[in-house]
MDTraj code that builds the backbone (N, CA, C; nanometers):
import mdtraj as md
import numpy as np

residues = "UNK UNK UNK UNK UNK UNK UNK UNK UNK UNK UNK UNK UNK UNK UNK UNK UNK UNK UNK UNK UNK UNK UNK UNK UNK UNK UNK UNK UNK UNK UNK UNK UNK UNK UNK UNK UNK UNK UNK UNK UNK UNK UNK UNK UNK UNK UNK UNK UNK UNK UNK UNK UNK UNK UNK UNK UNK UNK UNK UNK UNK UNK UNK UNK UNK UNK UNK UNK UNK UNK UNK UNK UNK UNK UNK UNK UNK UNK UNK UNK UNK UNK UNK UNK UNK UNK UNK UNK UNK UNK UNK UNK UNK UNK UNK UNK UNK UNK UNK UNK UNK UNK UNK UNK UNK UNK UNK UNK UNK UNK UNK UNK UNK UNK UNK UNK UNK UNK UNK UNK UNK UNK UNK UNK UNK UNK UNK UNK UNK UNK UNK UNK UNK UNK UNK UNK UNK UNK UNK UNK UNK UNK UNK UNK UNK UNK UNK UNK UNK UNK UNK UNK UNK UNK UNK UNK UNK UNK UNK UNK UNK UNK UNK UNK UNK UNK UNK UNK UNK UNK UNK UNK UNK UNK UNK UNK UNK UNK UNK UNK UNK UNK UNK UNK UNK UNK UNK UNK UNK UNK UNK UNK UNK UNK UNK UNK UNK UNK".split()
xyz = np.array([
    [1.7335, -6.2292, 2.2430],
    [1.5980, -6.1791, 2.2632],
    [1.5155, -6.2826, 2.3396],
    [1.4387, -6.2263, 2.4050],
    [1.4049, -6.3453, 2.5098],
    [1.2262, -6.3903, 2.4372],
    [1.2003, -6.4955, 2.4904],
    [1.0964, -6.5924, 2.4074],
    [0.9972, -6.5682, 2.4853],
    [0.8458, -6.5855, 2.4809],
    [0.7361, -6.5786, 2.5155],
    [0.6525, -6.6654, 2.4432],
    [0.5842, -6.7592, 2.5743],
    [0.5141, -6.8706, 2.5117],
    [0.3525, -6.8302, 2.5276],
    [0.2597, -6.8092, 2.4021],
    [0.1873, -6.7875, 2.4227],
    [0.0623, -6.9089, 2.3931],
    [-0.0417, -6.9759, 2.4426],
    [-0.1567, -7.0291, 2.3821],
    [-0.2448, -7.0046, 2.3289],
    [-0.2986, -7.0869, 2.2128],
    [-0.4046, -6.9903, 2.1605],
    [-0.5288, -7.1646, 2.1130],
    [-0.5794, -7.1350, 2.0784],
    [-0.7100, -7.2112, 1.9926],
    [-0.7277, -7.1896, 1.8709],
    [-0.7813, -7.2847, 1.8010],
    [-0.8140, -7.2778, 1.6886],
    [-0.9518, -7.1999, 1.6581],
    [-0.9840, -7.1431, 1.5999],
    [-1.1501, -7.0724, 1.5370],
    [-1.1668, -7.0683, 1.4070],
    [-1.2988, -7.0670, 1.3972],
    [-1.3694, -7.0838, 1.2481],
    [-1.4000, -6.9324, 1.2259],
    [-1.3918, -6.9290, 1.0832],
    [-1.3659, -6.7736, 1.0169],
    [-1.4814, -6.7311, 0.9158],
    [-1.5268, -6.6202, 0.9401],
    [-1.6448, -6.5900, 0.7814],
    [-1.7319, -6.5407, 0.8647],
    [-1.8054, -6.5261, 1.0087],
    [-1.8773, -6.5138, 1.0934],
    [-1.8691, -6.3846, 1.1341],
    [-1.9122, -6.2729, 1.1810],
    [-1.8991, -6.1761, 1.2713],
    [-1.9779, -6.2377, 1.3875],
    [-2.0498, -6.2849, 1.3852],
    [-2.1457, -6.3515, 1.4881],
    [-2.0168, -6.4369, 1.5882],
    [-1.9165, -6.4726, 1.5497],
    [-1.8290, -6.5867, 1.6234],
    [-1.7225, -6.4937, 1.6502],
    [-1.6569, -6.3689, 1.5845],
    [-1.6124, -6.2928, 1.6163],
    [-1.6402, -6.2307, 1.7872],
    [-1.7632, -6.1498, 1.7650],
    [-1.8191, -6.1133, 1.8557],
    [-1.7934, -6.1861, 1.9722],
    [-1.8037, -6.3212, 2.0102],
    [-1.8859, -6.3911, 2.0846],
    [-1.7293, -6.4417, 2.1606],
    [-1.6343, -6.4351, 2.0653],
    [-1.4817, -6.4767, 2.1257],
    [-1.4756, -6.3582, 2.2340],
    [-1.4583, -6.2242, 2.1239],
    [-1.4479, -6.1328, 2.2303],
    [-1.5335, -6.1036, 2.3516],
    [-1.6536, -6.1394, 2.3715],
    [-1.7027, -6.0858, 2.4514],
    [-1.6083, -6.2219, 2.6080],
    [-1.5845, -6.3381, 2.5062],
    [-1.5237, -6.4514, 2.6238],
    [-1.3981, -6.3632, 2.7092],
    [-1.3390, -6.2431, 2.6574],
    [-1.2422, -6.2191, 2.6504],
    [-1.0957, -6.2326, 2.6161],
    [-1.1190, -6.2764, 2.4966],
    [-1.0316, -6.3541, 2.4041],
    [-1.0124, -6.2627, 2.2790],
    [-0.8918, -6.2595, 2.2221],
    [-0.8748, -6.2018, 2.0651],
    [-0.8392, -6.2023, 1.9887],
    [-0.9267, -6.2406, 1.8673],
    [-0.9121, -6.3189, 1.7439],
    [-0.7334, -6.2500, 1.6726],
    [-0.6975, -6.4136, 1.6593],
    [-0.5867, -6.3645, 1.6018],
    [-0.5646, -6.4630, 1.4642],
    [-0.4192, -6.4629, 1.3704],
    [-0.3945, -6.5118, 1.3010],
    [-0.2833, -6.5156, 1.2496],
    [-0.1987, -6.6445, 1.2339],
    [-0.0533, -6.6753, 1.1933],
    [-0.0620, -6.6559, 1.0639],
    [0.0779, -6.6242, 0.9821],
    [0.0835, -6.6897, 0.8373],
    [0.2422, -6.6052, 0.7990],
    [0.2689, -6.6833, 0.7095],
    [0.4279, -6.6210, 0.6477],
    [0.4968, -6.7718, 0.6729],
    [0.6231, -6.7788, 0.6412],
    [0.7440, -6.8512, 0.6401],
    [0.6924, -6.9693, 0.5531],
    [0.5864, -6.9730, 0.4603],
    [0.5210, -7.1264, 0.4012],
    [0.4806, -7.1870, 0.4675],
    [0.3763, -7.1429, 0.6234],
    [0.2989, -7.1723, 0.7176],
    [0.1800, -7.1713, 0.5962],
    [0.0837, -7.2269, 0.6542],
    [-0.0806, -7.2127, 0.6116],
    [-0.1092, -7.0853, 0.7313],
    [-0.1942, -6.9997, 0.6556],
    [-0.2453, -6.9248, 0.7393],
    [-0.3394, -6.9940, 0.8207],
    [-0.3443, -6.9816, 0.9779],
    [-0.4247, -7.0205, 1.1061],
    [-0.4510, -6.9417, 1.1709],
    [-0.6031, -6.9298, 1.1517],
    [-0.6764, -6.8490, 1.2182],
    [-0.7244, -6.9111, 1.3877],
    [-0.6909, -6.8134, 1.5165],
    [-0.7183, -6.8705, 1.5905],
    [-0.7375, -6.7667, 1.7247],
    [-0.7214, -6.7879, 1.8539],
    [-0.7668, -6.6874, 1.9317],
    [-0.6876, -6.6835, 2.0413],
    [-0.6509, -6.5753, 2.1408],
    [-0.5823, -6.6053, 2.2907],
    [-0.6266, -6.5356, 2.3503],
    [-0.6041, -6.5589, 2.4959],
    [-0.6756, -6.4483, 2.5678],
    [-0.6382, -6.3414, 2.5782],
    [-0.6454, -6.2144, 2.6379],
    [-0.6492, -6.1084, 2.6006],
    [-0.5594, -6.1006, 2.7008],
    [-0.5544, -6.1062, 2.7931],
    [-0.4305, -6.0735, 2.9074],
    [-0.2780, -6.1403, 2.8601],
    [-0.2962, -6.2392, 2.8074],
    [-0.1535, -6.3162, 2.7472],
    [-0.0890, -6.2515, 2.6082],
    [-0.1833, -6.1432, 2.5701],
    [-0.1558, -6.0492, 2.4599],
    [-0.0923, -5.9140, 2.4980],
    [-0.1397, -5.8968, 2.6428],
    [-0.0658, -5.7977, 2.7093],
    [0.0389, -5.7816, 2.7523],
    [0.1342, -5.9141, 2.8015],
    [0.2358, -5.9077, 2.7764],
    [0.3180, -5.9114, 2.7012],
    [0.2405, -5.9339, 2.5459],
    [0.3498, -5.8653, 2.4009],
    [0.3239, -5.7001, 2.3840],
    [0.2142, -5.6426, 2.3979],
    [0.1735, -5.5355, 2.3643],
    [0.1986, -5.4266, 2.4190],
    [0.1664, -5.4756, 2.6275],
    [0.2083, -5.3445, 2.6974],
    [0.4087, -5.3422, 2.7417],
    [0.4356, -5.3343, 2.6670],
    [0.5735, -5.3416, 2.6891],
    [0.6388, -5.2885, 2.5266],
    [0.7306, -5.2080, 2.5825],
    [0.8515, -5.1856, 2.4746],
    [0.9583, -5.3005, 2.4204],
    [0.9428, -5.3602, 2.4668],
    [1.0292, -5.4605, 2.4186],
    [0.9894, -5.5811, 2.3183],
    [1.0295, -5.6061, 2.1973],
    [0.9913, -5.7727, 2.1153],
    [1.0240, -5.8583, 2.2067],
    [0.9279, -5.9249, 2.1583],
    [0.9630, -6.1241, 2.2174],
    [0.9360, -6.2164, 2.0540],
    [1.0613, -6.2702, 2.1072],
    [1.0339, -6.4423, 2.0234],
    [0.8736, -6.4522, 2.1062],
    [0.8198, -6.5353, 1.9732],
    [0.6348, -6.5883, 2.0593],
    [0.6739, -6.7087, 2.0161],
    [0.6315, -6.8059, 2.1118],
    [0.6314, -6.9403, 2.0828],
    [0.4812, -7.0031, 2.1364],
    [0.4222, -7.0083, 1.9699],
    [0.2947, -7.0120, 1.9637],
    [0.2685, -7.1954, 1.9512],
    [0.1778, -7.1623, 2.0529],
    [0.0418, -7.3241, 2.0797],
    [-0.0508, -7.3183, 2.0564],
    [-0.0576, -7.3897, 1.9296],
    [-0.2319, -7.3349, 1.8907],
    [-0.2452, -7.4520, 1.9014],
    [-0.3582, -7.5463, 1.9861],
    [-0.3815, -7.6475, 2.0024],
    [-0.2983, -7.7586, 1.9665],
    [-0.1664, -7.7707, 2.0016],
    [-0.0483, -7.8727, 1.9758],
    [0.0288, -7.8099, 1.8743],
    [-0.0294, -7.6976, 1.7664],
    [0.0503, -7.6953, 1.6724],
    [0.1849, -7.5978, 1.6762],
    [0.2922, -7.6425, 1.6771],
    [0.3643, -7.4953, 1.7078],
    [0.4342, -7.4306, 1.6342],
    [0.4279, -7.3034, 1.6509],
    [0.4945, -7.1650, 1.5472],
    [0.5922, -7.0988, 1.6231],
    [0.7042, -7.0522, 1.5699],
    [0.8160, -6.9815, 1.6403],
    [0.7639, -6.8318, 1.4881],
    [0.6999, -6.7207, 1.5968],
    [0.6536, -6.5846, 1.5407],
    [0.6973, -6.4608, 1.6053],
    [0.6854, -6.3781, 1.5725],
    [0.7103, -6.2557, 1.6013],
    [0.5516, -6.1744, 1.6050],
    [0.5189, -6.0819, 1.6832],
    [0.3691, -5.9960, 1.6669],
    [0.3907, -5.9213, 1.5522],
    [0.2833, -5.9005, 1.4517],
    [0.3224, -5.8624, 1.3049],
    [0.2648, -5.7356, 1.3350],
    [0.1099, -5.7080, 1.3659],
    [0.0445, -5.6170, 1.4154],
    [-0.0821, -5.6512, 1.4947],
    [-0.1560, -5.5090, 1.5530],
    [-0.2570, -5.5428, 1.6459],
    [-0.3678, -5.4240, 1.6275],
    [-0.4549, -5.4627, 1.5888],
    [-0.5826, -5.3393, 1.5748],
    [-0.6611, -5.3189, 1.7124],
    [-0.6604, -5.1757, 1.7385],
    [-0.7449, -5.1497, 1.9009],
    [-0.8719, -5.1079, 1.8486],
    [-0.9555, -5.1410, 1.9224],
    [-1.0380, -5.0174, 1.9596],
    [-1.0503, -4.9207, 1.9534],
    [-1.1450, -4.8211, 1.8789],
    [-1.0632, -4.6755, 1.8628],
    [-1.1124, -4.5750, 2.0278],
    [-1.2111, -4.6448, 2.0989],
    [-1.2725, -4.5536, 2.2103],
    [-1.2015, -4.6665, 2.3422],
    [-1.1984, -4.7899, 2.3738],
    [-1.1624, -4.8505, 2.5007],
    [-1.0377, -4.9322, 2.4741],
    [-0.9588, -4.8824, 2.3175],
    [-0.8249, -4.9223, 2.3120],
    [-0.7728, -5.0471, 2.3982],
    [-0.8799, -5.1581, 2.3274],
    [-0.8224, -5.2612, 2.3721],
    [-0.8435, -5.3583, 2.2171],
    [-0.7615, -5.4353, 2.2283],
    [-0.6800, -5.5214, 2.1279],
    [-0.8306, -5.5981, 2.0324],
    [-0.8547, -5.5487, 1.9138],
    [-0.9423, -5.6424, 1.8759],
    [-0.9033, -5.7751, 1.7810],
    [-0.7944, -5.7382, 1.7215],
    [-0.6901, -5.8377, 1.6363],
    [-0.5400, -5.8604, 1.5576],
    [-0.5027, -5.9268, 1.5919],
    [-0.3427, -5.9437, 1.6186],
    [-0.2978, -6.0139, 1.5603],
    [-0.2034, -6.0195, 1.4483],
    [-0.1589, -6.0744, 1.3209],
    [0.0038, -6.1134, 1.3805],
    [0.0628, -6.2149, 1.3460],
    [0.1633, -6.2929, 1.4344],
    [0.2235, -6.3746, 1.2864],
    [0.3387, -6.3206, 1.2946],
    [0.4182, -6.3559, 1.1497],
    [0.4931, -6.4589, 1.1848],
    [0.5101, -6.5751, 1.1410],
    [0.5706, -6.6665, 1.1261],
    [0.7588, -6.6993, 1.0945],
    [0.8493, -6.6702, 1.1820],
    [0.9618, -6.6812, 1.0983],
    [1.0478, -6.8159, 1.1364],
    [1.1392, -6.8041, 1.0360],
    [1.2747, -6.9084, 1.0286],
    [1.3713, -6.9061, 1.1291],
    [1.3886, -6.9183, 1.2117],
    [1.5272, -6.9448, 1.2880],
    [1.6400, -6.9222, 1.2676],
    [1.6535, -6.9497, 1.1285],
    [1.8269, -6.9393, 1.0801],
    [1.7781, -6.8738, 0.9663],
    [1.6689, -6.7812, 0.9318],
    [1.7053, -6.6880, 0.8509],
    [1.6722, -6.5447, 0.9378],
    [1.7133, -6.4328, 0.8278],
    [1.7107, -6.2854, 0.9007],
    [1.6010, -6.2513, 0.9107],
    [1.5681, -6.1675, 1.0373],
    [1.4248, -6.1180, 0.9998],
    [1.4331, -5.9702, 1.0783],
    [1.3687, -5.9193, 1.0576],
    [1.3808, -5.7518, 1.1116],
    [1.2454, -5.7488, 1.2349],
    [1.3133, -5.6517, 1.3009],
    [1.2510, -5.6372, 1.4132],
    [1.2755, -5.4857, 1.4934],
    [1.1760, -5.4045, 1.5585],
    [1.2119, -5.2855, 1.5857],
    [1.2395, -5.3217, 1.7604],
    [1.3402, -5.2613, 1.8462],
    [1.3625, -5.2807, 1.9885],
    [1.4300, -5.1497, 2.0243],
    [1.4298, -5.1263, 2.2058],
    [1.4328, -4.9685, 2.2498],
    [1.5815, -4.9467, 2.2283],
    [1.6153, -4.8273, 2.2425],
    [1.7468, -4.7623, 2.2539],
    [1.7519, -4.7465, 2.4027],
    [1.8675, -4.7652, 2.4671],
    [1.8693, -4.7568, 2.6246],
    [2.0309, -4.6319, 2.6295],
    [1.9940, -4.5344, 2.6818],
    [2.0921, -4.4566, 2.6751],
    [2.1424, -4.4156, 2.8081],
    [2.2656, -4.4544, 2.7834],
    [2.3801, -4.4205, 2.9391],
    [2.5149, -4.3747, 2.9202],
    [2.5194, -4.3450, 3.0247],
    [2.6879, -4.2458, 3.0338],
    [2.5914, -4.1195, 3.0905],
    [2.7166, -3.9932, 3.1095],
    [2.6962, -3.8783, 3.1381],
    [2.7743, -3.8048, 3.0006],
    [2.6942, -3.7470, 2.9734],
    [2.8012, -3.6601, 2.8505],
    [2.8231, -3.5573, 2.8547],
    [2.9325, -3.5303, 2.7798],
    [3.0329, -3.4414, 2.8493],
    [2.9650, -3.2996, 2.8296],
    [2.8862, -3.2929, 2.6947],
    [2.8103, -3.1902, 2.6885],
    [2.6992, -3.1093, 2.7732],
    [2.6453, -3.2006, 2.8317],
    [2.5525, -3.1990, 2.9286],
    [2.6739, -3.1671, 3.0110],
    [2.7768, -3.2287, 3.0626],
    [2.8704, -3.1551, 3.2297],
    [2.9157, -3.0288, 3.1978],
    [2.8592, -2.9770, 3.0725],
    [2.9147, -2.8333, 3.0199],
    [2.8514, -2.7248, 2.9926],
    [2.6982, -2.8038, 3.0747],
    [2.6059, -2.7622, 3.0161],
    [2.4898, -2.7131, 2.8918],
    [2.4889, -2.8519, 2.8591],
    [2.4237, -2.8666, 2.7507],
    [2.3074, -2.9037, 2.7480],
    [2.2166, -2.9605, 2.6879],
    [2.0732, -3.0423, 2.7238],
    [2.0380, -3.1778, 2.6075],
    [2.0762, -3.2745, 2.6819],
    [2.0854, -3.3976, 2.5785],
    [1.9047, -3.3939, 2.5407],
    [1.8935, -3.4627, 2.4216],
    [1.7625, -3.4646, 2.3020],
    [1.7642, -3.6187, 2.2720],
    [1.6643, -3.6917, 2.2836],
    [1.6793, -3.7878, 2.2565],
    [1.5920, -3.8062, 2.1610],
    [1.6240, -3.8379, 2.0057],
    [1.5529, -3.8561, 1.8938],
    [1.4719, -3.9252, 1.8743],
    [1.5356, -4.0860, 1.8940],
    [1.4598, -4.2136, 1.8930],
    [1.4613, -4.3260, 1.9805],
    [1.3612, -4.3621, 1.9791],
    [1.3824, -4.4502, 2.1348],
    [1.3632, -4.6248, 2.0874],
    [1.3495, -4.6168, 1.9724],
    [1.3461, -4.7464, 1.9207],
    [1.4166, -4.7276, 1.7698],
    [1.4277, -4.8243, 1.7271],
    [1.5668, -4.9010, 1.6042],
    [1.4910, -5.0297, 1.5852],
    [1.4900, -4.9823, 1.4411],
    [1.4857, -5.1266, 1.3628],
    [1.6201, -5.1999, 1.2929],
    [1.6336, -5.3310, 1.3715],
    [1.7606, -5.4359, 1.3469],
    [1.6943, -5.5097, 1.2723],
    [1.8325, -5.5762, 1.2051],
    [1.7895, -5.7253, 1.1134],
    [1.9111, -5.8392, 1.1625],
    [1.8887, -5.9667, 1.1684],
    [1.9600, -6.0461, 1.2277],
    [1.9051, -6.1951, 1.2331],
    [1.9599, -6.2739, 1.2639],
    [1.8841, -6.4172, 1.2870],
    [1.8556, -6.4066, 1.4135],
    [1.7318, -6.5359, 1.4558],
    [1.6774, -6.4630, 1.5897],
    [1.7436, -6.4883, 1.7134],
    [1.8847, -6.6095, 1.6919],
    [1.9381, -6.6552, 1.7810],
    [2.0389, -6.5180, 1.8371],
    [2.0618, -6.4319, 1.7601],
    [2.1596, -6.3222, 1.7949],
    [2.0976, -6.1592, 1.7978],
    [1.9891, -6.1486, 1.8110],
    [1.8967, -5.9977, 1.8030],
    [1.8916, -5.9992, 1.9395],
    [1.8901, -5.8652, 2.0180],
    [1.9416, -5.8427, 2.1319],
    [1.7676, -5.8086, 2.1877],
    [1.7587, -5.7639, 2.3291],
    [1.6651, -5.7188, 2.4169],
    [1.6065, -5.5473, 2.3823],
    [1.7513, -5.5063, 2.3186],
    [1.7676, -5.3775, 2.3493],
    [1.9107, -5.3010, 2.3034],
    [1.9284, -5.1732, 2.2562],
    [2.0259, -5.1260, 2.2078],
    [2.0779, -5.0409, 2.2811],
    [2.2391, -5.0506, 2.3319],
    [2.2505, -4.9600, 2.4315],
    [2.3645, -4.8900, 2.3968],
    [2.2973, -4.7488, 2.3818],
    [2.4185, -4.6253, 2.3143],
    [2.4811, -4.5321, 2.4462],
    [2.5986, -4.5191, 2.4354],
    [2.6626, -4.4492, 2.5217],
    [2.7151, -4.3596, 2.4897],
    [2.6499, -4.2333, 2.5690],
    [2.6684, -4.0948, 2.5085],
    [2.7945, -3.9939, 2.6009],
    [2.8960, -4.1072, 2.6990],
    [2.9997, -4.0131, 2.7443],
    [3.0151, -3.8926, 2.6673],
    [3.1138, -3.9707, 2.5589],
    [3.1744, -3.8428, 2.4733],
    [3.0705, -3.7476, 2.3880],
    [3.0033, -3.7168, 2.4069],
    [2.8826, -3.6545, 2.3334],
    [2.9250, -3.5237, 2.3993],
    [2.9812, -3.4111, 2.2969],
    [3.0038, -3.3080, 2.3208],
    [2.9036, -3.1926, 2.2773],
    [2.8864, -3.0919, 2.3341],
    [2.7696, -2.9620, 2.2771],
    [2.7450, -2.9486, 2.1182],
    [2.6530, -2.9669, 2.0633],
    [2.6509, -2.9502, 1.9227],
    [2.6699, -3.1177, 1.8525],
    [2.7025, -3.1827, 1.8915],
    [2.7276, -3.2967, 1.8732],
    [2.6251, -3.4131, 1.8569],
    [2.6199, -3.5417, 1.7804],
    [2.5081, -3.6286, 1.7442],
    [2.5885, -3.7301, 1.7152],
    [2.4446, -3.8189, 1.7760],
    [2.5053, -3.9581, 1.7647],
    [2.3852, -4.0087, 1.6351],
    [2.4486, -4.0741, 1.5590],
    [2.3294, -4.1518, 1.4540],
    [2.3470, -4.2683, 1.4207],
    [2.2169, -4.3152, 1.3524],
    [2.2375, -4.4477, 1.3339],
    [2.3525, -4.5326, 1.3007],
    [2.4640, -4.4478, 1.2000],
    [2.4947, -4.4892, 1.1051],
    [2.6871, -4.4807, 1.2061],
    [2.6543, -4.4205, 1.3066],
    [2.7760, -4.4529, 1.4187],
    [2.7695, -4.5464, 1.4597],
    [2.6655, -4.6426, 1.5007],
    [2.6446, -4.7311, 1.5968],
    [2.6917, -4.8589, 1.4952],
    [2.7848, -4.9627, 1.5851],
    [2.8056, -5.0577, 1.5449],
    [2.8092, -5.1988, 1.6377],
    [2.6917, -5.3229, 1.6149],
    [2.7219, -5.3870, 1.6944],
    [2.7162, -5.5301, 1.6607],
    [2.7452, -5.6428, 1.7118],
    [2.8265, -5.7375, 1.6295],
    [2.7084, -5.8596, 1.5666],
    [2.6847, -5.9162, 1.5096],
    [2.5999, -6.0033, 1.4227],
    [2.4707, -5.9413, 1.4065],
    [2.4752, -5.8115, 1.4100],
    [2.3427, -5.7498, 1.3624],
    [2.3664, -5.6651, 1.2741],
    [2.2336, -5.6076, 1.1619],
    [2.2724, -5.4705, 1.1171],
    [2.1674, -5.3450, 1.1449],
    [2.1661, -5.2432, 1.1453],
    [2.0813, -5.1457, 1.1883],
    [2.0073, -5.0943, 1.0332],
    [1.8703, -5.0815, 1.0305],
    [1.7739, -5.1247, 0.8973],
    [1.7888, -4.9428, 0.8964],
    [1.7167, -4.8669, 1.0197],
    [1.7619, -4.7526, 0.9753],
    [1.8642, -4.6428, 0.8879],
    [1.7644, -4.5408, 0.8378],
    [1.8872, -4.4916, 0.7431],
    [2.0275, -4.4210, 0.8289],
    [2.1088, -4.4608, 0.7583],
    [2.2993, -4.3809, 0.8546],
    [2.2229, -4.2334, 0.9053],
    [2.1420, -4.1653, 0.8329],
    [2.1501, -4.0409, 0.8778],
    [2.0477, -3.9945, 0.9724],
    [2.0039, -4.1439, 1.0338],
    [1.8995, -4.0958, 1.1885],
    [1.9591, -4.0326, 1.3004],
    [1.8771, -3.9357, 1.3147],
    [1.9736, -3.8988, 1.4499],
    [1.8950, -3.9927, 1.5862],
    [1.9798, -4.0344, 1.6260],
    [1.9858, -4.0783, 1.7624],
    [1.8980, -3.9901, 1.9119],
    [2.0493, -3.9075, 1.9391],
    [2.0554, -3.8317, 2.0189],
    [2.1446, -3.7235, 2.0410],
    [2.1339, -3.6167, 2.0665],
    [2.2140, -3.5272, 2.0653],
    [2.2374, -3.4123, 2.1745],
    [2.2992, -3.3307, 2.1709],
    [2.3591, -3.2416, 2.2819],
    [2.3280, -3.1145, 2.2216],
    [2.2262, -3.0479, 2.2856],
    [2.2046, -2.9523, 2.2602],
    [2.2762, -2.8121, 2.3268],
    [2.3014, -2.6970, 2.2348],
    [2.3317, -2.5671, 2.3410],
    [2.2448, -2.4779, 2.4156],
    [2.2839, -2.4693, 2.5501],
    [2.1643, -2.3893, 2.6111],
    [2.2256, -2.2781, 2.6609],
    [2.1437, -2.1458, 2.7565],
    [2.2098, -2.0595, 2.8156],
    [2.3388, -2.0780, 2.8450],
    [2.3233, -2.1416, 2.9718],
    [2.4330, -2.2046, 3.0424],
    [2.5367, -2.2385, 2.9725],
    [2.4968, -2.3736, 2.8421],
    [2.6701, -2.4081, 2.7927],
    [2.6995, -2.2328, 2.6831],
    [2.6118, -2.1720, 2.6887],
    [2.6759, -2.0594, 2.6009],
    [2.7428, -1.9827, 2.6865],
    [2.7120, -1.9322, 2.8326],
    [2.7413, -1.8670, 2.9408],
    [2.9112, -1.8903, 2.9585],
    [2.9262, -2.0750, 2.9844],
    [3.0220, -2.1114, 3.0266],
    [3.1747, -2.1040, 2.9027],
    [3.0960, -2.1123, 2.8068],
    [3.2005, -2.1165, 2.7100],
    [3.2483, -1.9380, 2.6930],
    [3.1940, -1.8838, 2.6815],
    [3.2047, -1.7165, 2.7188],
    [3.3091, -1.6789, 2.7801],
    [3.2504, -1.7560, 2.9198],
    [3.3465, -1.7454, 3.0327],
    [3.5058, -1.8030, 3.0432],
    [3.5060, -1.9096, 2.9770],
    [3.6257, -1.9620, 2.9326],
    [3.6966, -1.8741, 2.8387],
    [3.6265, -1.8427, 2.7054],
    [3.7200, -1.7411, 2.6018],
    [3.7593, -1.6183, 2.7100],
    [3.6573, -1.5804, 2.7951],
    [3.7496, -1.4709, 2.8633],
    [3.8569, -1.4483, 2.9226],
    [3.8279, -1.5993, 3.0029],
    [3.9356, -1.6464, 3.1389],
    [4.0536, -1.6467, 3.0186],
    [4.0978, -1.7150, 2.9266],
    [4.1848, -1.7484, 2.8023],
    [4.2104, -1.5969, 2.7508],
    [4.1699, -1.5353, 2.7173],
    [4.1814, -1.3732, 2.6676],
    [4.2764, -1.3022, 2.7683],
    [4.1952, -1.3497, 2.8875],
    [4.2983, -1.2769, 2.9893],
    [4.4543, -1.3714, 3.0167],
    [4.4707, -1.4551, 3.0042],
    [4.5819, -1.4974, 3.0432],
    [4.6887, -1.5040, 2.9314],
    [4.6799, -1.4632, 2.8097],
    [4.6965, -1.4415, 2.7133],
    [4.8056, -1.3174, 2.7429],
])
top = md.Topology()
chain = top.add_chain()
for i, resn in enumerate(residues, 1):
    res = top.add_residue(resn, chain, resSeq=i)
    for name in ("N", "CA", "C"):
        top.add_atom(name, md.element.get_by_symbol(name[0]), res)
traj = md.Trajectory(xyz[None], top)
């Protein structure tokens, strides 16, 4: 999983008055805590938050809060409810060499066979929550739906991949192959062609 170094400052807490006054700098109040960190309250700018936020993908954060440094993950982020922009962002603290869970996209490839048979692939979920240490948690999960035949599903609980485990329950569906006109048309057409040569 790839790392992102973010900076931040320290700030004083209890104020709405100092609240305010960060944001209007364009900055947004944030705050570390977990792993037997002290919670640190502190701030970054708002554009360096955008590259954790506007993107599908986790990052390792490798946080600078004025010299001090945290290896975190983004815990959560409260918007705005009308100009949906970031008012505060909670940044969890983890261990290195212990497990920690994390949700990342599903990337789906191949052609499946259902679909060349006319089918209409469904894609359930586009993100998965893994657990793993952080040296071995991937970018991204990539399911390959060749053999994916009409009627057919792929789920969580198929997928297997190596020093991770998938937090989801076995019975998520993934993605699947749906029947449409067409694959009903074609299969028709086959029992006939077969009827007749019979």
């Amino acid at each position: 999983m790839k790392h992102l170094t973010i900076s931040g400052s320290k700030r004083t807490t209890g104020r709405k008055a100092d609240v305010r006054e960060i944001r209007k700098e364009g900055k947004v109040p944030c705050v570390v805590y977990g792993n037997g960190v002290e919670n640190t309250s502190f701030s970054v700018d708002e554009k360096a938050l955008k590259a954790l936020t506007d993107t599908p993908y986790c990052h390792i954060v490798d946080l600078d809060v004025d010299g001090q440094k945290f290896t975190a993950l983004l815990h959560a982020v409260q918007y705005h409810p009308v100009s949906d922009r970031a008012l505060h962002a909670d940044f969890l603290a983890v261990d290195g060499k212990k497990p920690v869970t994390v949700e990342v996209p599903v990337i789906i490839t191949g052609n499946s066979a259902g679909v060349k048979a006319g089918g209409k692939l469904q894609v359930s979920r586009r993100k998965l929550k893994i657990c793993g240490i952080l040296e071995n948690l991937p970018d991204d999960l990539t399911v390959d739906v060749t053999p994916l035949a009409i009627g057919k599903r792929i789920t969580a609980g198929d997928l297997k991949f190596d020093n991770i485990s998938i937090v989801n329950p076995k019975a998520t569906i993934i993605v699947s192959c749906l029947s449409t006109r067409n694959a009903v048309a074609a299969a028709e057409g086959e029992a006939t062609q077969e009827a007749a040569q019979e």
